[in-house]
C-alpha positions as CSV (number, residue, x, y, z in Angstrom):
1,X,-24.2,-16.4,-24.9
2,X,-24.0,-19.3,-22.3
3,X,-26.7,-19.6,-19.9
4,X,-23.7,-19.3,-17.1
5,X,-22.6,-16.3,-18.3
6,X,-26.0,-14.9,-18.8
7,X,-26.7,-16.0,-15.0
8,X,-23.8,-13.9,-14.1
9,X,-24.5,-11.0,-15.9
10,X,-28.0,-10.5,-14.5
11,X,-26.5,-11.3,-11.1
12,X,-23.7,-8.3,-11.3
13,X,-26.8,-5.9,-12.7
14,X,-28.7,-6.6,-9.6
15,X,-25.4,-5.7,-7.6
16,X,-25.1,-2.8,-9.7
17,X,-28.5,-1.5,-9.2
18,X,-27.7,-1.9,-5.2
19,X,-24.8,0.8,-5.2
20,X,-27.2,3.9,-4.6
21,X,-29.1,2.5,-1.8
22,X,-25.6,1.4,-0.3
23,X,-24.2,4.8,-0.8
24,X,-26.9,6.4,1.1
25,X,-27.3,3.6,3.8
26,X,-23.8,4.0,4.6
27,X,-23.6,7.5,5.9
28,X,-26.1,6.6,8.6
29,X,-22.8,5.0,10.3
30,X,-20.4,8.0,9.4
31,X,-19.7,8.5,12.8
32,X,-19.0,4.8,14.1
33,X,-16.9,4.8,11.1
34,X,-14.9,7.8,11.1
35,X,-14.4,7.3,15.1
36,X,-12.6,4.4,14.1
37,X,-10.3,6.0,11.8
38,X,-9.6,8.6,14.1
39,X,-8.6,6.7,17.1
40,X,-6.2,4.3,14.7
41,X,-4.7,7.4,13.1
42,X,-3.5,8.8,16.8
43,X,-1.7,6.3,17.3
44,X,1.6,6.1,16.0
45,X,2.5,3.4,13.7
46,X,5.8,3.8,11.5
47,X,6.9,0.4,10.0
48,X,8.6,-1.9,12.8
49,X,6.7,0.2,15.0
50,X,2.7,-1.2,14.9
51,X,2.4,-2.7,17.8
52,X,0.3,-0.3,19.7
53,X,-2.1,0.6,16.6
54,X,-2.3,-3.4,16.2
55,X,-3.4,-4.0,19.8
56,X,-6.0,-1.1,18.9
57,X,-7.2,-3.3,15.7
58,X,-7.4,-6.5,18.0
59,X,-9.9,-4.5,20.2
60,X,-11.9,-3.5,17.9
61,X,-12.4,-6.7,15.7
62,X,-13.7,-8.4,19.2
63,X,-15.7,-5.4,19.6
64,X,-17.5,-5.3,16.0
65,X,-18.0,-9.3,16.5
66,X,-15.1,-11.3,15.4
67,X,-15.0,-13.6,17.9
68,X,-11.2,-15.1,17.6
69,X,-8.8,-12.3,16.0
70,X,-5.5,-13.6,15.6
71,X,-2.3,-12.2,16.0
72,X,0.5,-14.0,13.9
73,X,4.3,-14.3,14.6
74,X,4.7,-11.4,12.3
75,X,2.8,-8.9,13.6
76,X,-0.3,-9.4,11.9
77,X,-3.6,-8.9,12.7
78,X,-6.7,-10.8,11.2
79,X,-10.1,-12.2,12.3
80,X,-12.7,-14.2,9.9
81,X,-16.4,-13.1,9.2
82,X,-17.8,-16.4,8.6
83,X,-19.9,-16.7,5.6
84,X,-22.8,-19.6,5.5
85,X,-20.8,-22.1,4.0
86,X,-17.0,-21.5,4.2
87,X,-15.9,-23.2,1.4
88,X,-13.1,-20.8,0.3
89,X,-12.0,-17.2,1.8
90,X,-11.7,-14.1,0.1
91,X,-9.3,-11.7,1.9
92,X,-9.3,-7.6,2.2
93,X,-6.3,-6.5,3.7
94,X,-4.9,-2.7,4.5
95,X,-1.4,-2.1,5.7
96,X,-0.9,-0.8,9.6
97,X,1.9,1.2,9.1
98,X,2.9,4.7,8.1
99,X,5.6,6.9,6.7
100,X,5.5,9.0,9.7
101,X,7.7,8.9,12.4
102,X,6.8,8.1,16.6
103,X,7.6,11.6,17.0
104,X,5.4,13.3,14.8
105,X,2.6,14.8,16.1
106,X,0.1,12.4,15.8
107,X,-3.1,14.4,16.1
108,X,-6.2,14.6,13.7
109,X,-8.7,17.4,12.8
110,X,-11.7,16.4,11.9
111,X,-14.4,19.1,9.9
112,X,-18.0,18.7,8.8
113,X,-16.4,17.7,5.3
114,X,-13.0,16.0,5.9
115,X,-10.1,14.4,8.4
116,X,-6.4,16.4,8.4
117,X,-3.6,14.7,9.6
118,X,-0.6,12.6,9.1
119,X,-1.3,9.3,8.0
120,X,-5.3,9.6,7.5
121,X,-5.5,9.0,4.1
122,X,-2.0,6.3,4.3
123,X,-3.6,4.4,5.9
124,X,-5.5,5.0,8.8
125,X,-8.9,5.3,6.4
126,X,-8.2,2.3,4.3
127,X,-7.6,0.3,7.7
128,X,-10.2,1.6,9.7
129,X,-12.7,0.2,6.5
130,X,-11.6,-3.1,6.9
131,X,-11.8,-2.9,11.1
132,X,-15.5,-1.8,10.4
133,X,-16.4,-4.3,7.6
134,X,-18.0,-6.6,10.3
135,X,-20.5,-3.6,11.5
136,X,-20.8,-2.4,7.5
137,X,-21.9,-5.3,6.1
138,X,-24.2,-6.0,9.5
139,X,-25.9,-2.7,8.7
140,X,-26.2,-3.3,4.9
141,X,-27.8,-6.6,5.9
142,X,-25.2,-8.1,3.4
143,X,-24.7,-11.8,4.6
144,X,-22.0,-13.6,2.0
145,X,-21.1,-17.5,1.5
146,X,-17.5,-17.3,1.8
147,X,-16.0,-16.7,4.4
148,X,-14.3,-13.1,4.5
149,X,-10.4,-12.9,6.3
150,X,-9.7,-9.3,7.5
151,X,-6.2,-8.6,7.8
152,X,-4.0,-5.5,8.9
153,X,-0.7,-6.4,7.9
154,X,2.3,-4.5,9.0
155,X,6.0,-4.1,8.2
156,X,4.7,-3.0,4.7
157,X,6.5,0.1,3.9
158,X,9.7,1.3,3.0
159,X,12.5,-0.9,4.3
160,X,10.0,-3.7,5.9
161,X,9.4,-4.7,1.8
162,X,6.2,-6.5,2.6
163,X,7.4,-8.4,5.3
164,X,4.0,-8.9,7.0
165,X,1.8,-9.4,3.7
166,X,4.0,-11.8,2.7
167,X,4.2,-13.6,6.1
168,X,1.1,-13.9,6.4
169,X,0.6,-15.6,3.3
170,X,3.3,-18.5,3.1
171,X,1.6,-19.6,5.9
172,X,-1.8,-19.3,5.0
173,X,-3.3,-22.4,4.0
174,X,-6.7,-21.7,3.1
175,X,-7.9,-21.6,-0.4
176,X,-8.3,-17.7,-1.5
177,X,-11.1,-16.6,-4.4
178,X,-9.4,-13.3,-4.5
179,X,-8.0,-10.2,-2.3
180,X,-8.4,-7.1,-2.4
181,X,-6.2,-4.5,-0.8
182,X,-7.3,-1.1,0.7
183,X,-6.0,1.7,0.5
184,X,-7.1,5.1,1.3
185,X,-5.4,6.9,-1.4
186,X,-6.9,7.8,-3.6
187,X,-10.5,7.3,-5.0
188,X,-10.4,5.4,-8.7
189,X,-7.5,3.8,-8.0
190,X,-7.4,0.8,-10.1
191,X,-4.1,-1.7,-9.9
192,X,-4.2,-5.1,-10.7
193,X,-0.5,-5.3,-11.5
194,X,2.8,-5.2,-9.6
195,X,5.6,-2.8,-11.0
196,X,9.3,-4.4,-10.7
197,X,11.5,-2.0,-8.2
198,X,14.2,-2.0,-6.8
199,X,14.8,0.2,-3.7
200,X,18.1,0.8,-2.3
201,X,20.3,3.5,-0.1
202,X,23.3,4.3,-0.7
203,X,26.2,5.4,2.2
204,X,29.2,7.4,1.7
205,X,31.2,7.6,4.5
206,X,35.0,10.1,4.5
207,X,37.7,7.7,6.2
208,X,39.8,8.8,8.8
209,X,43.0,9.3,6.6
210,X,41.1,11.2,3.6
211,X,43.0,13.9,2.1
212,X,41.6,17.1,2.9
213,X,44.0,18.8,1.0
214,X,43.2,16.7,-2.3
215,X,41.8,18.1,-5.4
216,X,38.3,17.6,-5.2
217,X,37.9,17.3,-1.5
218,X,34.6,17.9,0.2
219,X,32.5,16.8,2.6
220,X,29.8,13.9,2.8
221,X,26.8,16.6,1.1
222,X,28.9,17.6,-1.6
223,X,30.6,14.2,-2.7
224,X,26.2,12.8,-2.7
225,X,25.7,15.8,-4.8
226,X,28.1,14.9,-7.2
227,X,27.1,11.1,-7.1
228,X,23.6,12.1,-7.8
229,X,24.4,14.4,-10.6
230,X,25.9,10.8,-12.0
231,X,22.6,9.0,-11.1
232,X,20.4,11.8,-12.9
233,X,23.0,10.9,-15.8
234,X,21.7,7.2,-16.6
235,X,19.7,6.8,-19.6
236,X,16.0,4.9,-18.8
237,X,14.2,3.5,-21.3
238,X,10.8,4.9,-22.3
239,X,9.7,1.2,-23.2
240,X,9.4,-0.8,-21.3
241,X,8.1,2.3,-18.6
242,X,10.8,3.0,-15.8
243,X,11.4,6.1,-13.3
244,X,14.3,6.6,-10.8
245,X,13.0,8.2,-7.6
246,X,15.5,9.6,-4.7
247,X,13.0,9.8,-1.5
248,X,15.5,10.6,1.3
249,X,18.9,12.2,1.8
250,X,20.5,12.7,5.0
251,X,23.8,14.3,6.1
252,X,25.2,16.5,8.5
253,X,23.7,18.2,11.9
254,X,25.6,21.7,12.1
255,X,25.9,24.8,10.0
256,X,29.9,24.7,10.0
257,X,30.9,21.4,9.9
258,X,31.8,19.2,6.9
259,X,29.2,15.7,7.7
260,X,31.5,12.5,7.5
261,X,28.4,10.6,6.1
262,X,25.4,11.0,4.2
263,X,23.0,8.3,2.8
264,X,20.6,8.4,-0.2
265,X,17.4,6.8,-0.4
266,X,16.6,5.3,-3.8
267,X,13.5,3.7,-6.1
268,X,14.0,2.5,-9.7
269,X,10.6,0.9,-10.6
270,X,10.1,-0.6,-14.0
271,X,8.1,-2.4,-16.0
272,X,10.9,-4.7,-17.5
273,X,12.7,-7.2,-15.1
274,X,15.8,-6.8,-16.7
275,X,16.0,-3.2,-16.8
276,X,16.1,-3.4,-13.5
277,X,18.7,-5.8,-13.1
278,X,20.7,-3.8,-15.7
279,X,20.4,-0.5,-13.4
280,X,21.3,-2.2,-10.3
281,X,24.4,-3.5,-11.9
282,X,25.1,0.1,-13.4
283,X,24.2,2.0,-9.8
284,X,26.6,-0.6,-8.5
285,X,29.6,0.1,-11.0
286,X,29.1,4.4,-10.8
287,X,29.4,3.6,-6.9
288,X,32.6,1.8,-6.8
289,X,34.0,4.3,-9.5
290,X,33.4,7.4,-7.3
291,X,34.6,5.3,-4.0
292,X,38.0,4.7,-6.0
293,X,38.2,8.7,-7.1
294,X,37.2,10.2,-4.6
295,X,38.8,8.4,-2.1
296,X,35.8,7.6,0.4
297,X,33.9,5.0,1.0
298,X,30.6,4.2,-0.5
299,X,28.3,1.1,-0.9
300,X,25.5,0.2,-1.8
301,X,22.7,-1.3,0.3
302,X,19.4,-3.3,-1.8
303,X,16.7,-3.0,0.6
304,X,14.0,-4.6,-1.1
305,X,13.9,-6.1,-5.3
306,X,10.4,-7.1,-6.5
307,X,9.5,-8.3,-10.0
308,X,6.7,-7.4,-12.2
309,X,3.6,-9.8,-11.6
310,X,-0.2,-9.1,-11.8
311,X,-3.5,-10.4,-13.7
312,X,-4.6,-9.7,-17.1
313,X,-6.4,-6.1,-17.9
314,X,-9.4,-8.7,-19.5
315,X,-9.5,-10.6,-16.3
316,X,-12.7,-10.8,-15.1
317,X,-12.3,-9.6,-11.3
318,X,-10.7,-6.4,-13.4
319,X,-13.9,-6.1,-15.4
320,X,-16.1,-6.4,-12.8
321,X,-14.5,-3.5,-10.6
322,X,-14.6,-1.4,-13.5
323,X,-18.2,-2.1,-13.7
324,X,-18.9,-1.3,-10.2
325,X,-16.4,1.5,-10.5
326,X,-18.6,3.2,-13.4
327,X,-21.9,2.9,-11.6
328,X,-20.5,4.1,-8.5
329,X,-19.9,7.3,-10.3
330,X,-15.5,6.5,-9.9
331,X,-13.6,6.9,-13.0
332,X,-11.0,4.3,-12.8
333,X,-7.2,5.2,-12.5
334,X,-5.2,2.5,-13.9
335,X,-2.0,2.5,-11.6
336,X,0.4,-0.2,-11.0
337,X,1.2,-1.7,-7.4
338,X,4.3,-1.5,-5.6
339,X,2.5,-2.5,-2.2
340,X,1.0,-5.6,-0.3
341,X,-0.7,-6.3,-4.1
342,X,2.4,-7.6,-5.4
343,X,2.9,-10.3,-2.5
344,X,-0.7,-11.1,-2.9
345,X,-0.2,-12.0,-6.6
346,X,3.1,-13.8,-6.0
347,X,1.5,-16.2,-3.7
348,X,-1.0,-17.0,-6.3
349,X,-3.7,-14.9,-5.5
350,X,-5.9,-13.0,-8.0
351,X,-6.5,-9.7,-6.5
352,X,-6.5,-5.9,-6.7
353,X,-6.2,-2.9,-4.9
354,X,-9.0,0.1,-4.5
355,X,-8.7,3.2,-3.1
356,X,-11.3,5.0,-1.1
357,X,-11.4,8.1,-1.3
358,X,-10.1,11.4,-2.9
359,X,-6.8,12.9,-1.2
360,X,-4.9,16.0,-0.7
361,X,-0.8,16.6,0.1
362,X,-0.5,13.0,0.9
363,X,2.3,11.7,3.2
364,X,2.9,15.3,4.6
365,X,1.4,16.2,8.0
366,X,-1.7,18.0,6.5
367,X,-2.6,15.1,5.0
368,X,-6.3,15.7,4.0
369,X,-9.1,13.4,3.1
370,X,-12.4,14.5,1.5
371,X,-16.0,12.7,3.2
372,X,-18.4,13.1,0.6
373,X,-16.3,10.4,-1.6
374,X,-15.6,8.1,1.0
375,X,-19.1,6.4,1.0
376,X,-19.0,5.4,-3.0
377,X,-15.7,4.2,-2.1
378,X,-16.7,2.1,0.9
379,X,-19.5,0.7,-2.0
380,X,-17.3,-0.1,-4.2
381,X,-15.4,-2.3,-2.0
382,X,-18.2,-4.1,-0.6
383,X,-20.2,-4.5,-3.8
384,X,-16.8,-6.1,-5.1
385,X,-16.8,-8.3,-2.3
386,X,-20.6,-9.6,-3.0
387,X,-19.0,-10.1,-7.1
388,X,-16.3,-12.0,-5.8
389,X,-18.5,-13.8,-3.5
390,X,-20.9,-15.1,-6.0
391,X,-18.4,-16.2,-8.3
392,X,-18.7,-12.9,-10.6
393,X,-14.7,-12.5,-10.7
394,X,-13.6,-16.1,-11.9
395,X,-12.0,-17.2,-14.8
């Protein structure tokens, strides 16, 4: 064993052996904590729709001592912690947005033992630990070299396909150790890899001259019913790993009235690049088949195409989580990224994404996260950061 490597190894056990007292120490500032969670989450914040969470994150960075937050032609908001000799950055980012809609009830109960409500546990939790990093580390007395780029990105979500991740970092230009991207769903979540997907929706639409009369007419619900029966049809490979998820499908507004449209909302993810370019040319063909039986018209739209990416399971920033992971008591959940990770990787960046806590009926309105976990969570993150901060997680 090199001295180097024996230097770093007695460097991550004294981390280690810090997890405990950080555990402890950090539900002293449950309530500062959680307050900021809570006021975030009541806002509404669907994707394209941040602004008025992001003004909220702007206030608070100034308030927990960032002195210049910046707000980025994107959208973006981000602020430094500088570290005592700035050499390099490491960046923690959480996404801003939410699958819930401005009209949903945006309201949170919070009980001696957890948070209910749309959007706590995606994302409002994961972002409010990155607003309060500034106060955390202040109270854990936690002081590091580098200096340490908060971000919450938006447009991240569903059609947006990383818009403001991405953004943010082709036009970055300072030298990145590593990132880490918070999430607060769910606790032992491990990924350090991007999945290849594909996302998509696909529109039928009944023209003006269609031919009620025709064998096989029908309205917009029936003719998606049929065209996802086809869909179910295609064969996926078990290797390389793929899954074809329908998330949304919308039609009609009446009880006795055939709908003229109807969309689908699609994900094919993948682990093999080319299975997914083989399934988008295959969705493509069974879509202008039906359109030329049937008689209507249907496309289809590709809202977003990502390809595999990620770092190696031996890598040490992977090896070092699952170190602080085990002593924190997590059992890690290896689960590949389809999220801000992937555009984190892409630009070059070693990172991975944690989650904090442990979750119930996540992305419906009863959302629920659970307390108790949340403080090993909020260790691991910041006992990651120290790792990456004394060069623990470097090749």
């Amino acid at each position: 064993m090199t001295i180097e490597r024996q230097t770093k190894e007695m460097a991550l056990e004294t981390l280690l052996e810090d997890i405990p007292r950080q555990i402890e120490d950090l539900r002293s500032v449950r309530e500062t904590f959680l307050t900021d969670a809570v006021l975030l989450g009541e806002i509404p914040s669907p994707t394209f729709g941040e602004k008025d969470r992001i003004r909220l994150v702007m206030d608070r960075f100034r308030e927990n001592g960032l002195e210049e937050p910046t707000l980025d032609e994107f959208g973006n908001a981000s602020g430094i912690i500088a570290g005592s000799s700035g050499e390099s950055a490491i960046l923690v980012t959480a996404h801003a947005d939410c699958v819930f809609s401005a009209e949903t009830r945006h309201v949170l109960e919070v009980g001696s033992d957890h948070i209910t409500g749309p959007g706590i546990a995606d994302n409002s939790i994961g972002l409010a630990a990155v607003v309060a990093l500034p106060k955390l580390l202040e109270h854990l007395n936690i002081k590091l070299k580098e200096d340490l780029i908060l971000l919450a990105n938006v447009k991240s979500l569903g059609r947006a396909n990383l818009e403001g991740a991405r953004g943010f970092l082709d036009t970055m230009r300072r030298p990145v150790k590593a990132g880490v991207c918070v999430e607060g769903a769910s606790q032992g979540r491990l990924s350090y890899s991007g999945l290849g997907a594909l996302r998509g929706e696909i529109t039928i639409n009944i023209p003006k001259d269609y031919d009620w009369s025709g064998f096989g007419a029908a309205g917009a619900i029936s003719h998606l019913n049929r065209l996802i029966n086809q869909l179910m049809e295609i064969p996926l490979p078990k290797e390389p790993k793929s899954k074809m998820t329908f998330g949304g499908l919308t039609a009609g507004s009446s009880f006795n009235t055939s709908p003229k449209t109807g969309r689908l909302r699609f994900e094919i993810t993948s682990e093999g690049d080319e299975v997914i370019d083989d399934l988008e040319a295959r969705l493509n063909e069974i879509c202008e088949q039906f359109s030329m039986e049937t008689g209507t018209d249907v496309r289809m739209e590709t809202v977003a195409k990502r390809q595999n990416c990620g770092i190696p399971f031996t890598h040490p920033l992977v090896k070092t989580t699952r170190a602080i992971m085990h002593e924190a008591g997590i059992t890690p959940k290896v689960d590949p990224s389809t999220g801000d990770l992937n555009a984190l990787i892409n630009a070059g960046h070693p990172g991975v994404t944690l989650g904090l806590t442990t979750v119930e009926n996540l992305r419906e309105e009863n959302e629920t996260i659970q307390l108790d976990p949340l403080y090993a969570g909020l260790a691991q993150l910041i006992t990651l950061l120290q790792a990456i901060d004394g060069g623990l997680c470097e090749e």
